[in-house]
Every structure is written in structure tokens, then in C-alpha cells.
N, CA, C and O atoms as a Tripos MOL2 file, in Angstrom:
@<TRIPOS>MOLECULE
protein
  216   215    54     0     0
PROTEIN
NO_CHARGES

@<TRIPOS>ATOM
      1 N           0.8410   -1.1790    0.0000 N.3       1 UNK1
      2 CA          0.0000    0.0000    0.0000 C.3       1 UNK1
      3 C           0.8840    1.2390    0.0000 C.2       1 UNK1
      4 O           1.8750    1.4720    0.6920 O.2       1 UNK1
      5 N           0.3750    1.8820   -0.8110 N.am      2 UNK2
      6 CA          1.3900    3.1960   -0.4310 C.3       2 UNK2
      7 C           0.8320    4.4860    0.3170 C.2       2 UNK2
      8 O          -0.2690    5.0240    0.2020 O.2       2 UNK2
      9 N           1.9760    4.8400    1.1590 N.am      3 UNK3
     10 CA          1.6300    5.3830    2.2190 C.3       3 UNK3
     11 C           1.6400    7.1270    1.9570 C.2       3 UNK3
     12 O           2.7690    7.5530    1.7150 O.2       3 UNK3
     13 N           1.0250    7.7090    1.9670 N.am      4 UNK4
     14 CA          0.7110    9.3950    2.0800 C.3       4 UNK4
     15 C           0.8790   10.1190    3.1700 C.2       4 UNK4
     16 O           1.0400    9.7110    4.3210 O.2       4 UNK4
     17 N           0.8370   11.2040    2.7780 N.am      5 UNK5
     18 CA          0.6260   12.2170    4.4780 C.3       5 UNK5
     19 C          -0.5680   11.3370    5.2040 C.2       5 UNK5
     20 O           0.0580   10.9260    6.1800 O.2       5 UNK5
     21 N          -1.5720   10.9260    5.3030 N.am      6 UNK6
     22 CA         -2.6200   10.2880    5.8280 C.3       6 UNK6
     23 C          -1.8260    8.6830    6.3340 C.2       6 UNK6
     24 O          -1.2380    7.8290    5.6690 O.2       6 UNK6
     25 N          -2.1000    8.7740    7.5910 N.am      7 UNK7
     26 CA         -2.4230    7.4410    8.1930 C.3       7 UNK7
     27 C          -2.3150    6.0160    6.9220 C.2       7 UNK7
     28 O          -1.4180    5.1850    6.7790 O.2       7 UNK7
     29 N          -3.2750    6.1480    6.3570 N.am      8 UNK8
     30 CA         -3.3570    5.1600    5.3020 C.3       8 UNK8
     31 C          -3.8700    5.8130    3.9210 C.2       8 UNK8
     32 O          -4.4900    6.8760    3.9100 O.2       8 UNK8
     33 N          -3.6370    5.2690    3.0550 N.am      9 UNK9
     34 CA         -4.1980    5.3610    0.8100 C.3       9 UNK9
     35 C          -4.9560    4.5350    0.9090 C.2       9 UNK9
     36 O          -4.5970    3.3750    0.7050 O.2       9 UNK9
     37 N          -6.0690    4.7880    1.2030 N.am     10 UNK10
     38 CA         -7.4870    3.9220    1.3500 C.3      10 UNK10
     39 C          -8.0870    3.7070   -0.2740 C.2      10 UNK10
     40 O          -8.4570    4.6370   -0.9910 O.2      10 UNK10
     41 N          -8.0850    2.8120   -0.5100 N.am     11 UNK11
     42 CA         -9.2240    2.2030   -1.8660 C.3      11 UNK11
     43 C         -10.0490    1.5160   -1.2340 C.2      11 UNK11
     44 O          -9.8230    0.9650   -0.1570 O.2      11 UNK11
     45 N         -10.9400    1.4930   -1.7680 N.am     12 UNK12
     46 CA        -12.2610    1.4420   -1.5950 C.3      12 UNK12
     47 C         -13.2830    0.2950   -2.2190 C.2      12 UNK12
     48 O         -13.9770    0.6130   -3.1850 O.2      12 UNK12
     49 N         -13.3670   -0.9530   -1.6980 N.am     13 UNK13
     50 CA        -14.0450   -2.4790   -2.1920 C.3      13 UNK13
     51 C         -14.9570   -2.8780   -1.9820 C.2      13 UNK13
     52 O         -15.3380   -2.7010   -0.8250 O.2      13 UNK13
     53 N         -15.8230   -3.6030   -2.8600 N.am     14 UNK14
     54 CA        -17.1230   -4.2880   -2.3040 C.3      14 UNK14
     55 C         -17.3480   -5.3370   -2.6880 C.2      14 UNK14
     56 O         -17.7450   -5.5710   -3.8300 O.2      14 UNK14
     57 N         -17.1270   -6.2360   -1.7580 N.am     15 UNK15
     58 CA        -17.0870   -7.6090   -1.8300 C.3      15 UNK15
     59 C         -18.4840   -8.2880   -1.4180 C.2      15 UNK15
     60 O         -19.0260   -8.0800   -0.3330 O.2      15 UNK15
     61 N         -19.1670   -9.4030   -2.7490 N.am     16 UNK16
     62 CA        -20.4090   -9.7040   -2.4150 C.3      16 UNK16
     63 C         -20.0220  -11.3990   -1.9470 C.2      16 UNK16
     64 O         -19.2970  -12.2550   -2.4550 O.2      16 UNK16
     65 N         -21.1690  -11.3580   -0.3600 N.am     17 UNK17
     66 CA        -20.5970  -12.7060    0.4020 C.3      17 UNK17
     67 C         -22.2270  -13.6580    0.2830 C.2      17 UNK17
     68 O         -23.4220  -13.3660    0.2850 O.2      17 UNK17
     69 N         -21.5630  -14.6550    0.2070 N.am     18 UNK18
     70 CA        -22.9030  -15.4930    0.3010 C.3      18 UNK18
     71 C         -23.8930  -15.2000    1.5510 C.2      18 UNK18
     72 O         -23.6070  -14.4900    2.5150 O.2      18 UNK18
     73 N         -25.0120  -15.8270    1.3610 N.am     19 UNK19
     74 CA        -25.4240  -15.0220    3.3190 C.3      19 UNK19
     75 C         -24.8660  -15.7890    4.3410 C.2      19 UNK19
     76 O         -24.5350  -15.3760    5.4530 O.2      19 UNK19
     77 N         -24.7850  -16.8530    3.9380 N.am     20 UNK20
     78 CA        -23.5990  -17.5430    4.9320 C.3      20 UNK20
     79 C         -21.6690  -16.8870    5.7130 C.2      20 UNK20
     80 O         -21.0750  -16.6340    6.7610 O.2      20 UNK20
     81 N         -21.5400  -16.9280    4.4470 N.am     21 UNK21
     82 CA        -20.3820  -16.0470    4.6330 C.3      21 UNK21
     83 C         -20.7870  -14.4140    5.4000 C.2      21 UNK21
     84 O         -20.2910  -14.0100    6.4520 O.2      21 UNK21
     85 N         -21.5110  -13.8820    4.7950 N.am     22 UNK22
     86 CA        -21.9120  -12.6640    5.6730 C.3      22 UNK22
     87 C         -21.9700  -12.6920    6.7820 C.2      22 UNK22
     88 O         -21.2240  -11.9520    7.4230 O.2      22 UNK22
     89 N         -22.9410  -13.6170    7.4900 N.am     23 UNK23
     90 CA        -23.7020  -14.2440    8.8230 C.3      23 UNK23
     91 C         -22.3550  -14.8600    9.9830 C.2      23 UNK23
     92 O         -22.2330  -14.8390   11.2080 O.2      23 UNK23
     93 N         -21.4570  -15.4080    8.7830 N.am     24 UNK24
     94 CA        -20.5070  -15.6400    9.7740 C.3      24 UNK24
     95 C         -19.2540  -14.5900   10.1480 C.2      24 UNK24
     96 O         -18.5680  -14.7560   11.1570 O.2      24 UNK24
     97 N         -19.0380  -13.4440    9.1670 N.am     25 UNK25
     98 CA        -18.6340  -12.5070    9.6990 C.3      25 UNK25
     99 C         -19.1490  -11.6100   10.4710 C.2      25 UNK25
    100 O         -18.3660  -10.9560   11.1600 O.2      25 UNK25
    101 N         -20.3780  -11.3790   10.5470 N.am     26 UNK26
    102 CA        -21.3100  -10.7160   11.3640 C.3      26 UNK26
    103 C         -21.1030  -11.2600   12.8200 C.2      26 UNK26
    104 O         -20.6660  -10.5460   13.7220 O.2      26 UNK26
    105 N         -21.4020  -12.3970   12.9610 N.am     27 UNK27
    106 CA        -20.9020  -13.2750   14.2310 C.3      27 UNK27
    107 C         -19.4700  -13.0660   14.8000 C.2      27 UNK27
    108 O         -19.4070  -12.6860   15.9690 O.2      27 UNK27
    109 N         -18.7590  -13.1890   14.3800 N.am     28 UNK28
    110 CA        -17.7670  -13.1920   14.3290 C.3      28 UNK28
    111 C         -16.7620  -11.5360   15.1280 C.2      28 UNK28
    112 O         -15.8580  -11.3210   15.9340 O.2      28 UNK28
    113 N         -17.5640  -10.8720   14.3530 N.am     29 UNK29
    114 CA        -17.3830   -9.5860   14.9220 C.3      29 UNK29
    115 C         -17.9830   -9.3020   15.9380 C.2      29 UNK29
    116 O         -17.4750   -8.5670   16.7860 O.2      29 UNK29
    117 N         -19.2000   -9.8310   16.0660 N.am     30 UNK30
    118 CA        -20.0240   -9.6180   17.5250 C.3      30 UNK30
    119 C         -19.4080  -10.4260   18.7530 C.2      30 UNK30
    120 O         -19.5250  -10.1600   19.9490 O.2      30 UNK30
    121 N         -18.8250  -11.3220   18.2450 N.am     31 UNK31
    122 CA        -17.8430  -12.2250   19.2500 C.3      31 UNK31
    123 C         -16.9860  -11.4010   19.4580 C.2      31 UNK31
    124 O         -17.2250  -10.7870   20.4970 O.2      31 UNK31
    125 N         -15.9390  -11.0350   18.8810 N.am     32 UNK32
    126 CA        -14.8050   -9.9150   18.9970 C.3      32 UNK32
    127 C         -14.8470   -8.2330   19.5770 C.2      32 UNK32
    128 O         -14.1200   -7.4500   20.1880 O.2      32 UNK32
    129 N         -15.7450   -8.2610   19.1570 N.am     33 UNK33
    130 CA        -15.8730   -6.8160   19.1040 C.3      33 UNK33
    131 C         -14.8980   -5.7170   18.2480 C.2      33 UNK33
    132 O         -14.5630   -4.5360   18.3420 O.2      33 UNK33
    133 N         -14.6930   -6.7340   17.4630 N.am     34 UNK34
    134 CA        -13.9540   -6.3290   16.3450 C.3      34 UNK34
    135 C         -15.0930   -5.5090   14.8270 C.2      34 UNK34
    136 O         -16.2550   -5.8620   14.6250 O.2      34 UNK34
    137 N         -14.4550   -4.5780   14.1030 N.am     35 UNK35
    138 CA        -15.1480   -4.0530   13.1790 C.3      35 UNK35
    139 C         -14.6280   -4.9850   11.6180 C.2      35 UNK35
    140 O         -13.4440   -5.1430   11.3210 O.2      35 UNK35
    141 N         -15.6220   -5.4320   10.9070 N.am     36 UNK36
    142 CA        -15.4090   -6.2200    9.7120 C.3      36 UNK36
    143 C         -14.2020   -6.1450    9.0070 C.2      36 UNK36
    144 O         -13.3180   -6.9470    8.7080 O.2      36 UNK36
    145 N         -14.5340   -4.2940    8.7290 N.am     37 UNK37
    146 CA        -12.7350   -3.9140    8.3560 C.3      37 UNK37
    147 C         -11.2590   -4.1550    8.7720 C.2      37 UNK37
    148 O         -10.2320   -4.0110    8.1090 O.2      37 UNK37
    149 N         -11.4270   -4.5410    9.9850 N.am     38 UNK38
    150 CA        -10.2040   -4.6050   10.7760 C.3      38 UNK38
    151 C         -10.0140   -6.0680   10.4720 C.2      38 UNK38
    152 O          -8.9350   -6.5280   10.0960 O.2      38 UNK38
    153 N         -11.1960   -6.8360   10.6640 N.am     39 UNK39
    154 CA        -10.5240   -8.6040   10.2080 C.3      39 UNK39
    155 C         -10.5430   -8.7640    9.2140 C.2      39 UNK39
    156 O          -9.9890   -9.8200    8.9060 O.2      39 UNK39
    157 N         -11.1020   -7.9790    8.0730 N.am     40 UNK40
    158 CA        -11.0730   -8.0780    6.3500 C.3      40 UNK40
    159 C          -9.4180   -7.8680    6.3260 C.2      40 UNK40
    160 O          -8.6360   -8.6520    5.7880 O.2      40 UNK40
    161 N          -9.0640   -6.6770    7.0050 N.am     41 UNK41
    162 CA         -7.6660   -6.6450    6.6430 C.3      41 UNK41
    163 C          -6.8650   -7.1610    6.8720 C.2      41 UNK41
    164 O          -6.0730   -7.4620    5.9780 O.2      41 UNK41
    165 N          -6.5400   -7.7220    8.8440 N.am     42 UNK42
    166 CA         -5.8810   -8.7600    9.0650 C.3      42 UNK42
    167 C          -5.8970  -10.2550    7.8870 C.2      42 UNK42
    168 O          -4.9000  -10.6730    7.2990 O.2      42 UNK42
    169 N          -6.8130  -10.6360    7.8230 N.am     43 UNK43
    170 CA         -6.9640  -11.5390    6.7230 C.3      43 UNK43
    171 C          -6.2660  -11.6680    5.6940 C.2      43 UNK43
    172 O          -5.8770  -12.7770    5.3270 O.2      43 UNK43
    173 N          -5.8990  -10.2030    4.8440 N.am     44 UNK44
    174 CA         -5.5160  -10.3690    3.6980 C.3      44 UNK44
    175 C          -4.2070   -9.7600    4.1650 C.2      44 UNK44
    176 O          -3.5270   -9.7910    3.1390 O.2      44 UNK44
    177 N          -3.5490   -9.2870    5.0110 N.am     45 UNK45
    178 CA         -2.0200   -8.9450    5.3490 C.3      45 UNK45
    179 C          -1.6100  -10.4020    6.0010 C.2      45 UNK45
    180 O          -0.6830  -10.5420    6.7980 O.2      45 UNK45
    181 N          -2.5100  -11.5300    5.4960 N.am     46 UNK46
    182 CA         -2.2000  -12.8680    6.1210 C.3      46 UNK46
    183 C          -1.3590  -13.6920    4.8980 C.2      46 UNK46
    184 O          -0.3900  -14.4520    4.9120 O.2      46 UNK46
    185 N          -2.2350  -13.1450    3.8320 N.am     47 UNK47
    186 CA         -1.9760  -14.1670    2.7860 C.3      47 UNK47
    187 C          -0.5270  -13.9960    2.3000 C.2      47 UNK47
    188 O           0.0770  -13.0120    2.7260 O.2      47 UNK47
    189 N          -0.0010  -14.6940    1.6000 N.am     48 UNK48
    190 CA          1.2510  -15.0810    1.2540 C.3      48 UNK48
    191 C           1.3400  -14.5700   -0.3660 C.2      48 UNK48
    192 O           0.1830  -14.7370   -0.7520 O.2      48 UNK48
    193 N           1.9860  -14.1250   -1.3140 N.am     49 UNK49
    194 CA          2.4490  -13.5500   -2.2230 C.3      49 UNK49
    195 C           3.6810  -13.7540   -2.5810 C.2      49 UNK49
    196 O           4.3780  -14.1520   -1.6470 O.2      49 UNK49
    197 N           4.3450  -13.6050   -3.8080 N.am     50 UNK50
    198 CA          5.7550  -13.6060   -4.5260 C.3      50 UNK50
    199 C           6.2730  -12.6460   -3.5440 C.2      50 UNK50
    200 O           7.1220  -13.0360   -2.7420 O.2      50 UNK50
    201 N           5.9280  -11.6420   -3.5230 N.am     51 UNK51
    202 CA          6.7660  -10.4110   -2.9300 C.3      51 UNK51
    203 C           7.1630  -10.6720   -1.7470 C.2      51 UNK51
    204 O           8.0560   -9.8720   -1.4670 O.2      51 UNK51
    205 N           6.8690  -11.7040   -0.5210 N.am     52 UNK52
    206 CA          6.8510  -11.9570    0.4470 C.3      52 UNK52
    207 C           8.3290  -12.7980    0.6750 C.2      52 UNK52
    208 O           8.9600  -12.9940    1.7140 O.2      52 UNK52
    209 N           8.6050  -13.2020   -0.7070 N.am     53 UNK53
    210 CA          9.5750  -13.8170   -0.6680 C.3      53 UNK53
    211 C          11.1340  -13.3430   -1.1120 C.2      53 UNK53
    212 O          12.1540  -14.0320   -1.1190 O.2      53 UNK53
    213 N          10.9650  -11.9700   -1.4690 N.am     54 UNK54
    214 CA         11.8050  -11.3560   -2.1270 C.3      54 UNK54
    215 C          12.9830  -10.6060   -0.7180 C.2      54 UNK54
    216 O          13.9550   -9.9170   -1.0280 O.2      54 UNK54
@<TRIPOS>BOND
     1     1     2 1
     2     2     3 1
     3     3     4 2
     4     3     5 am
     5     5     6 1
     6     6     7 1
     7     7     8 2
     8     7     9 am
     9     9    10 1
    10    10    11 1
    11    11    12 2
    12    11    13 am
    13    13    14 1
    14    14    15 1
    15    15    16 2
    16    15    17 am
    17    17    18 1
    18    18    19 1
    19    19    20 2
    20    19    21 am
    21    21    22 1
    22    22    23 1
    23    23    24 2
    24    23    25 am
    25    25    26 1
    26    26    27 1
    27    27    28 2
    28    27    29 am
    29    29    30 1
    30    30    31 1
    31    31    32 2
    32    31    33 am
    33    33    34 1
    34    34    35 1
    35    35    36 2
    36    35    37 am
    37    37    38 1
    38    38    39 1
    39    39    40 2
    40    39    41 am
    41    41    42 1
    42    42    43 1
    43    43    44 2
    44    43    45 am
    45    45    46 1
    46    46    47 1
    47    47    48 2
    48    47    49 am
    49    49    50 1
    50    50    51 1
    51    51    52 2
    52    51    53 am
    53    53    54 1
    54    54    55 1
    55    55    56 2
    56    55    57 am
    57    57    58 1
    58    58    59 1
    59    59    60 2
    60    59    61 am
    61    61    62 1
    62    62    63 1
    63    63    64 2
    64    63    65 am
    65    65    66 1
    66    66    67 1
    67    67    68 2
    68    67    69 am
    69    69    70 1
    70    70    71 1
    71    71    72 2
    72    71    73 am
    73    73    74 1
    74    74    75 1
    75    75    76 2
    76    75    77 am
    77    77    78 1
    78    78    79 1
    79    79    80 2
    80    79    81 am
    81    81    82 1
    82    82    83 1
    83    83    84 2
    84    83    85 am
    85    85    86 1
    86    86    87 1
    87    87    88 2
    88    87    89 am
    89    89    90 1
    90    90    91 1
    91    91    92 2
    92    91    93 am
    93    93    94 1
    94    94    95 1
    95    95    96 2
    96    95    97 am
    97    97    98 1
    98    98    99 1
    99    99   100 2
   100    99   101 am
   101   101   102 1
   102   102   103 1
   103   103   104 2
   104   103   105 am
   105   105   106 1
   106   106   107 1
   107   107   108 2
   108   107   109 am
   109   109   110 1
   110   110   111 1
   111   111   112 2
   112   111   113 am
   113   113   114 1
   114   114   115 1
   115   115   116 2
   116   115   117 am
   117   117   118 1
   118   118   119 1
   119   119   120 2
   120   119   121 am
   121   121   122 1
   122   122   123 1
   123   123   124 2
   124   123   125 am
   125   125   126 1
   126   126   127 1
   127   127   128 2
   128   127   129 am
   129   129   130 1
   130   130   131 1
   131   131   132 2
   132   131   133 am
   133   133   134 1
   134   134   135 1
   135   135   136 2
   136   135   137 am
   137   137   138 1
   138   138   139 1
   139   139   140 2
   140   139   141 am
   141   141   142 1
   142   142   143 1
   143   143   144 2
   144   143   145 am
   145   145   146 1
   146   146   147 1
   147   147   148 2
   148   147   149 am
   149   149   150 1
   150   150   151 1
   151   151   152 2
   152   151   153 am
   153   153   154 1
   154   154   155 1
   155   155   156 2
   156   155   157 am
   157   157   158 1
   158   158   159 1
   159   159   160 2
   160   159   161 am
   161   161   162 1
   162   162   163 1
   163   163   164 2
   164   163   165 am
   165   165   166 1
   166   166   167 1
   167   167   168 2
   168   167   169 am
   169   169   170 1
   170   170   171 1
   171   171   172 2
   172   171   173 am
   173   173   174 1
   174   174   175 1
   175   175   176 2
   176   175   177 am
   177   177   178 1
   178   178   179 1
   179   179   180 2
   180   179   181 am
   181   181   182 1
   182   182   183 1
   183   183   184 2
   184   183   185 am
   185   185   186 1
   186   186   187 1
   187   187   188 2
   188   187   189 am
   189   189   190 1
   190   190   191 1
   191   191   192 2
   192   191   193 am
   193   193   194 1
   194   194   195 1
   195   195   196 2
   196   195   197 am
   197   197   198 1
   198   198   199 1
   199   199   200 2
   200   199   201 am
   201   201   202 1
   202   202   203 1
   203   203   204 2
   204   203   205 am
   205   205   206 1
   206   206   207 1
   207   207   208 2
   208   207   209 am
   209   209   210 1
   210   210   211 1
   211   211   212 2
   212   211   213 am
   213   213   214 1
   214   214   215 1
   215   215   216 2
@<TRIPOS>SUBSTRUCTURE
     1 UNK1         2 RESIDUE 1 A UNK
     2 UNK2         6 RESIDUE 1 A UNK
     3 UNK3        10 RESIDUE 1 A UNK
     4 UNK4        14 RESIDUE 1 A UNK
     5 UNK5        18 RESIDUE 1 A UNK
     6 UNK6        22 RESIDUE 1 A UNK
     7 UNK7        26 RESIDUE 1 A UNK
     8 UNK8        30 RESIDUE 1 A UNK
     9 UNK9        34 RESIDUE 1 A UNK
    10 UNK10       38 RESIDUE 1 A UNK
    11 UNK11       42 RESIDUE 1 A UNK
    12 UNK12       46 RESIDUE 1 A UNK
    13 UNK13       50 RESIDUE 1 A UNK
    14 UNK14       54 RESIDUE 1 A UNK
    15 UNK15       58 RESIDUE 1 A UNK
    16 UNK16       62 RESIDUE 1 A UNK
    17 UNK17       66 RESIDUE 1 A UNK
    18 UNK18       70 RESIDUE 1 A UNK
    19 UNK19       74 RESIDUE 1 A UNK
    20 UNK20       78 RESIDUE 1 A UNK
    21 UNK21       82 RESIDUE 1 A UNK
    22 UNK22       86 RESIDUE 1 A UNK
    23 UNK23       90 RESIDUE 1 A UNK
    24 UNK24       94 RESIDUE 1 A UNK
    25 UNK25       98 RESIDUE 1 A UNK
    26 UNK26      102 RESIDUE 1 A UNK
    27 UNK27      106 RESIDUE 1 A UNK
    28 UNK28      110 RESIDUE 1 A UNK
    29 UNK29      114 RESIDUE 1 A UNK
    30 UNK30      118 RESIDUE 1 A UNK
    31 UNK31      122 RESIDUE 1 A UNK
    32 UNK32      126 RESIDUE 1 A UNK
    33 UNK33      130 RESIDUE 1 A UNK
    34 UNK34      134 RESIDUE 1 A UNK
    35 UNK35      138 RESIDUE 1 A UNK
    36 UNK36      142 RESIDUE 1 A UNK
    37 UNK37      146 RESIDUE 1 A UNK
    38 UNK38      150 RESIDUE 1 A UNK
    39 UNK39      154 RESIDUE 1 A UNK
    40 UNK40      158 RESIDUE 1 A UNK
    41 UNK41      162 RESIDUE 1 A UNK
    42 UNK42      166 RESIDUE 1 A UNK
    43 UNK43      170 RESIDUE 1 A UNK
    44 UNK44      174 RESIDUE 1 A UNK
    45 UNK45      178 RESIDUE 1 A UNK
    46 UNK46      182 RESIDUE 1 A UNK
    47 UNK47      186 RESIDUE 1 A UNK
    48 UNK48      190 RESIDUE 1 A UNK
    49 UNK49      194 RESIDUE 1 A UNK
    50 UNK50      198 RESIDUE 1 A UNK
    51 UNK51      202 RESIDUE 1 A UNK
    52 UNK52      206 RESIDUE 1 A UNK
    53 UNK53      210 RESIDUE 1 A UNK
    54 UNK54      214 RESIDUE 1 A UNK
């Protein structure tokens, strides 16, 4: 991500979830008390990539 005077370079996604998938992030966050965004992102600063290896 590239980083600006701002905190973060936010783009902007909309990801369509089955209602299952929805239902279980919904849960999920209500368990946590975590906001969707915050585990959408952990999630994907999870995954593994070429660049990871460089």
C-alpha cells in the first residue's frame, strides 16, 4: 500500500458474500468486538504472495 501524508491510501471495495459467509462474519465480529474492516484486513495482510519472498 502506499503510504501518504494520511495514516493510510485507502481504496475502496465491495465484496459480495454469500449469506452464509456474511452471517458468519457478522458473528464473528459480535464475538470480537472487532469491526469487519479490521478482520477483512488482518486476513488479507495474512496471505502469502511472490513479494513476500523477495
Amino acid at each position: 500500500m502506499i503510504m501518504t501524508n494520511k495514516k493510510w491510501a485507502v481504496k475502496r471495495i465491495t465484496v459480495n458474500l454469500a449469506a452464509q459467509e456474511a452471517e458468519k462474519l457478522e458473528q464473528y465480529c459480535q464475538q470480537t468486538g472487532r469491526p469487519a474492516t479490521d478482520v477483512i484486513r488482518e486476513l488479507i495482510r495474512g496471505l502469502s504472495t511472490s513479494e513476500d519472498n523477495k
